[in-house]
C-alpha positions as a Markdown table, in Angstrom:
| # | Residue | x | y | z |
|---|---|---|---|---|
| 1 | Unk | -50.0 | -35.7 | 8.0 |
| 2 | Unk | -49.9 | -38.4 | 5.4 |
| 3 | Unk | -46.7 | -40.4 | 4.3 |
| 4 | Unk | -44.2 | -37.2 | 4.1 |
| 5 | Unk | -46.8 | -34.8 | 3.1 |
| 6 | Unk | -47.6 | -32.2 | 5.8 |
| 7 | Unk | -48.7 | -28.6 | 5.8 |
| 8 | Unk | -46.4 | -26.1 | 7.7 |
| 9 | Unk | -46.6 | -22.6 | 8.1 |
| 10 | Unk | -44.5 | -19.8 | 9.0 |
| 11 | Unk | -42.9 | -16.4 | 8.8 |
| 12 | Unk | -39.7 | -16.0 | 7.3 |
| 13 | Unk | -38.1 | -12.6 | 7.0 |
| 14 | Unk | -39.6 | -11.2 | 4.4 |
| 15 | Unk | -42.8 | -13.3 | 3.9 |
| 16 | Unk | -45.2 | -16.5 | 5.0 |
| 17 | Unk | -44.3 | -19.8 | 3.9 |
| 18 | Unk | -46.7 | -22.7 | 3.9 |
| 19 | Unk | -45.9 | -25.6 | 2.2 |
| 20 | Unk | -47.4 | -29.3 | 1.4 |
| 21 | Unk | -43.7 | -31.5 | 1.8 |
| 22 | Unk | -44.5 | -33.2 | -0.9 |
| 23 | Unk | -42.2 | -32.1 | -4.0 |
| 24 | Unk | -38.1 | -30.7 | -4.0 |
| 25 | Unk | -40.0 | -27.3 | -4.8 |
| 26 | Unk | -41.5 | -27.2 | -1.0 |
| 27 | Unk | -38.8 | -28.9 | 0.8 |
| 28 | Unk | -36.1 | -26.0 | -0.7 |
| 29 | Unk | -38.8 | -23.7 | 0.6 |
| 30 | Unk | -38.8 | -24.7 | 4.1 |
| 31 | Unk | -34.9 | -25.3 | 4.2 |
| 32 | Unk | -34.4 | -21.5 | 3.1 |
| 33 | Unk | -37.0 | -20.3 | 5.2 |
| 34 | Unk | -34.2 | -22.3 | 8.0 |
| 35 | Unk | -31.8 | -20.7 | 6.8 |
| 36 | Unk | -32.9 | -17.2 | 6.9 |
| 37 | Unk | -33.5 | -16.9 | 10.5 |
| 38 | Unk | -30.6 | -18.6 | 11.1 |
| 39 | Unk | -28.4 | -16.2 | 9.2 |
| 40 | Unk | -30.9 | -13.6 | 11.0 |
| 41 | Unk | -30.1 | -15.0 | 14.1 |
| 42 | Unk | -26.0 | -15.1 | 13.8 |
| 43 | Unk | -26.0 | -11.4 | 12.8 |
| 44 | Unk | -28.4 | -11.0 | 16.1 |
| 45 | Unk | -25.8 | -12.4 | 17.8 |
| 46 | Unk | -23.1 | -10.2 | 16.5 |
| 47 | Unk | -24.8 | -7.3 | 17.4 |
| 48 | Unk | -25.4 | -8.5 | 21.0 |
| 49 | Unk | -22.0 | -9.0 | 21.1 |
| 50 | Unk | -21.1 | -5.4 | 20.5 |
| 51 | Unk | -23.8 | -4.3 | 23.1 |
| 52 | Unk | -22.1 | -6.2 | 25.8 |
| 53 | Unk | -25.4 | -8.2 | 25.9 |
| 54 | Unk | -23.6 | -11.5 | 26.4 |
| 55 | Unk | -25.6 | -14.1 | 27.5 |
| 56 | Unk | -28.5 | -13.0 | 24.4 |
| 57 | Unk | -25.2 | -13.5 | 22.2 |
| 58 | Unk | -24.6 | -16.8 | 23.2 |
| 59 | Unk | -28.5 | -17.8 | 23.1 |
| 60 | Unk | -28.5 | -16.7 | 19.4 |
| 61 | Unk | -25.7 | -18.5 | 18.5 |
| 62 | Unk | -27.7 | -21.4 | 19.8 |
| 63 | Unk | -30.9 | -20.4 | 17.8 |
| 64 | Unk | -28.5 | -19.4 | 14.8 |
| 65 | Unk | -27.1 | -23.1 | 14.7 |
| 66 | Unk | -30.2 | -24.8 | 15.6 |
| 67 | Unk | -31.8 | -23.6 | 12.6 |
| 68 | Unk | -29.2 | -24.3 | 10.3 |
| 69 | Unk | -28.8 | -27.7 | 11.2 |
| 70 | Unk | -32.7 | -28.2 | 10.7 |
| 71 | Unk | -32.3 | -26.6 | 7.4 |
| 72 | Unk | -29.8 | -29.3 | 6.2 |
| 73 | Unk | -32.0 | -32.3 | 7.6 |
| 74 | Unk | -35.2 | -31.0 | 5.9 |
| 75 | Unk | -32.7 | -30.7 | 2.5 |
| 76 | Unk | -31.6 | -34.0 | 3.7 |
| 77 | Unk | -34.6 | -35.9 | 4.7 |
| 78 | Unk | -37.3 | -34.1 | 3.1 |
| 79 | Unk | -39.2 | -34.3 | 5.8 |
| 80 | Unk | -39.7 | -31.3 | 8.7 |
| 81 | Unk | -37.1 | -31.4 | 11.5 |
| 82 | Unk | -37.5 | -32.7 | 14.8 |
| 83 | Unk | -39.0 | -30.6 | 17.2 |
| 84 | Unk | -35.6 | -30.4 | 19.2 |
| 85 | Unk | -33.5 | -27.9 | 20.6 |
| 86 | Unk | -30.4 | -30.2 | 21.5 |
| 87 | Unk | -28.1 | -29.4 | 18.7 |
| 88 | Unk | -26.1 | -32.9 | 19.5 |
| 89 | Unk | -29.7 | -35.2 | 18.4 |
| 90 | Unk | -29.9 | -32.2 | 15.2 |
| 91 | Unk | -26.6 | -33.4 | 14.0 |
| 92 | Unk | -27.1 | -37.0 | 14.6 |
| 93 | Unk | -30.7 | -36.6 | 12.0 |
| 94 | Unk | -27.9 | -34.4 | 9.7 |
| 95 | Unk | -26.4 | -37.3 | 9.0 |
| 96 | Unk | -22.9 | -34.9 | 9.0 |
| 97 | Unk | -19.5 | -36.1 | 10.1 |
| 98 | Unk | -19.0 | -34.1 | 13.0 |
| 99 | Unk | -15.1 | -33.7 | 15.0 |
| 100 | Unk | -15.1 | -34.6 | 18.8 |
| 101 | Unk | -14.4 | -30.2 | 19.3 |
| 102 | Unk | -17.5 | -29.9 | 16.8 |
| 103 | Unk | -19.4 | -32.3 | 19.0 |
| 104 | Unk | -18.5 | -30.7 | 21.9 |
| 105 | Unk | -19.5 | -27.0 | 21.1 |
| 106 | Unk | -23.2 | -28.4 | 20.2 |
| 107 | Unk | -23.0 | -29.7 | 23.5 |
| 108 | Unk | -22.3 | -26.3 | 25.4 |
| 109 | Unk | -24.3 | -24.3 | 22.8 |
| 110 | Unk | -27.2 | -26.7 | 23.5 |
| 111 | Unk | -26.6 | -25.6 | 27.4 |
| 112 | Unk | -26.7 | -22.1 | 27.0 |
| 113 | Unk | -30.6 | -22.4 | 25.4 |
| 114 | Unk | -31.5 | -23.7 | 28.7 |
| 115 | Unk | -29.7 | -21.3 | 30.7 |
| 116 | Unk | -30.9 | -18.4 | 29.4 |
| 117 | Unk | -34.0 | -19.5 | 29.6 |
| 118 | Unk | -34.9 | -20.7 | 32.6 |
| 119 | Unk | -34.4 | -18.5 | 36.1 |
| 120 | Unk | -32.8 | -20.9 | 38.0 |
| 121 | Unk | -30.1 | -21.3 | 36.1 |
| 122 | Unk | -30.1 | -17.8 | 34.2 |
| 123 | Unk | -27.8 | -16.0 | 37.6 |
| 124 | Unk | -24.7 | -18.7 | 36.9 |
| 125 | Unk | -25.4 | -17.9 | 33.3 |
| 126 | Unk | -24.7 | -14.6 | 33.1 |
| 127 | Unk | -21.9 | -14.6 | 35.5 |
| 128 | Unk | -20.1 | -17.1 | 33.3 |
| 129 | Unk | -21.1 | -15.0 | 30.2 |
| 130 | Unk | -18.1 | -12.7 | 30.0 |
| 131 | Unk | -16.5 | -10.7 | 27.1 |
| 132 | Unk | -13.7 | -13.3 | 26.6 |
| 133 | Unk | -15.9 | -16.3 | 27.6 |
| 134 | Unk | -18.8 | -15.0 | 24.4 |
| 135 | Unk | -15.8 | -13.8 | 22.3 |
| 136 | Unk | -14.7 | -17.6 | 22.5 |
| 137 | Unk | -18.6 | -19.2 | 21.9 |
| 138 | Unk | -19.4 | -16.5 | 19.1 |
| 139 | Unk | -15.8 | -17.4 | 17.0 |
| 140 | Unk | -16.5 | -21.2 | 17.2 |
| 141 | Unk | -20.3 | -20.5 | 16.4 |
| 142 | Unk | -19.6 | -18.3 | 13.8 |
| 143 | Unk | -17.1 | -21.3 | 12.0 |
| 144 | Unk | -19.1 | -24.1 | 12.8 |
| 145 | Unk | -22.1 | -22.2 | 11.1 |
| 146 | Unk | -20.1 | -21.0 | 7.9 |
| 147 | Unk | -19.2 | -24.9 | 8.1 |
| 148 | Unk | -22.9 | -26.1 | 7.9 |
| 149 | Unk | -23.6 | -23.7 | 5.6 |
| 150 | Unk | -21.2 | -25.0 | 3.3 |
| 151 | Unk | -22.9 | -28.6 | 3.6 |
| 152 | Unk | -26.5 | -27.1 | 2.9 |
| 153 | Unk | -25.2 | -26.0 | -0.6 |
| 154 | Unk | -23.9 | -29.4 | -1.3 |
């Protein structure tokens, strides 16, 4: 890595990216590739909504919003995201204005990647992760992506 030029590779949904950050062309690349799992992972969550698979559906919507906010900091920044999965330190590098009730569902969805990934906290986990209880986390995840997205296209 030199300056903000840096070589990154990955699979998107339909196709490898790799990319040199070192011109608008690259850095729209690597935000769409962002995007698209994110909108991948939303509609994951949907569906593991409606197979009563509730705490996978509130582990995407982390994923899902994770992904977006990276997308909107490499459009921002022009540089790669931080290697970070609390979605509270993502929207501090988004530079966004974020509400106190915005703030605060990062902060649970940042929880539930921890708890459904790690045994001794996945049992609580998926007692807590009721219908009503997911229906709640999906709805806000759902507006609160829509709202990032909206940002991304600025």
């Amino acid at each position: 890595m030199r300056g903000n030029t840096f070589l990154f590779i990955a699979q998107g949904s339909n196709n490898w990216y790799a990319c040199v950050m070192s011109n608008n062309e690259e850095i729209r690349k690597l935000s769409n590739y962002w995007r698209e799992l994110s909108d991948y992972d939303m509609k994951t969550a949907e569906h593991m909504l409606q197979t009563k698979r509730y705490p996978y559906c509130l582990f995407m919507c982390h994923l899902a919003v994770e992904k977006i906010l990276k997308a909107i900091i490499v459009s921002g920044s022009g540089k790669h995201a931080p290697y970070s999965h609390n979605l509270v330190e993502l929207a501090k590098n988004s530079k966004l204005d974020f509400d106190e009730k915005q703030k605060d569902l990062l902060a649970d969805l940042t929880e539930f990647n921890l708890e459904a990934r790690y045994p001794e906290w996945q049992k609580d986990f998926y007692k807590k992760a009721t219908k009503s209880y997911t229906i709640k986390y999906i709805d806000d995840s759902i507006k609160i992506h829509k709202w990032l997205k909206k940002h991304l296209q600025k």
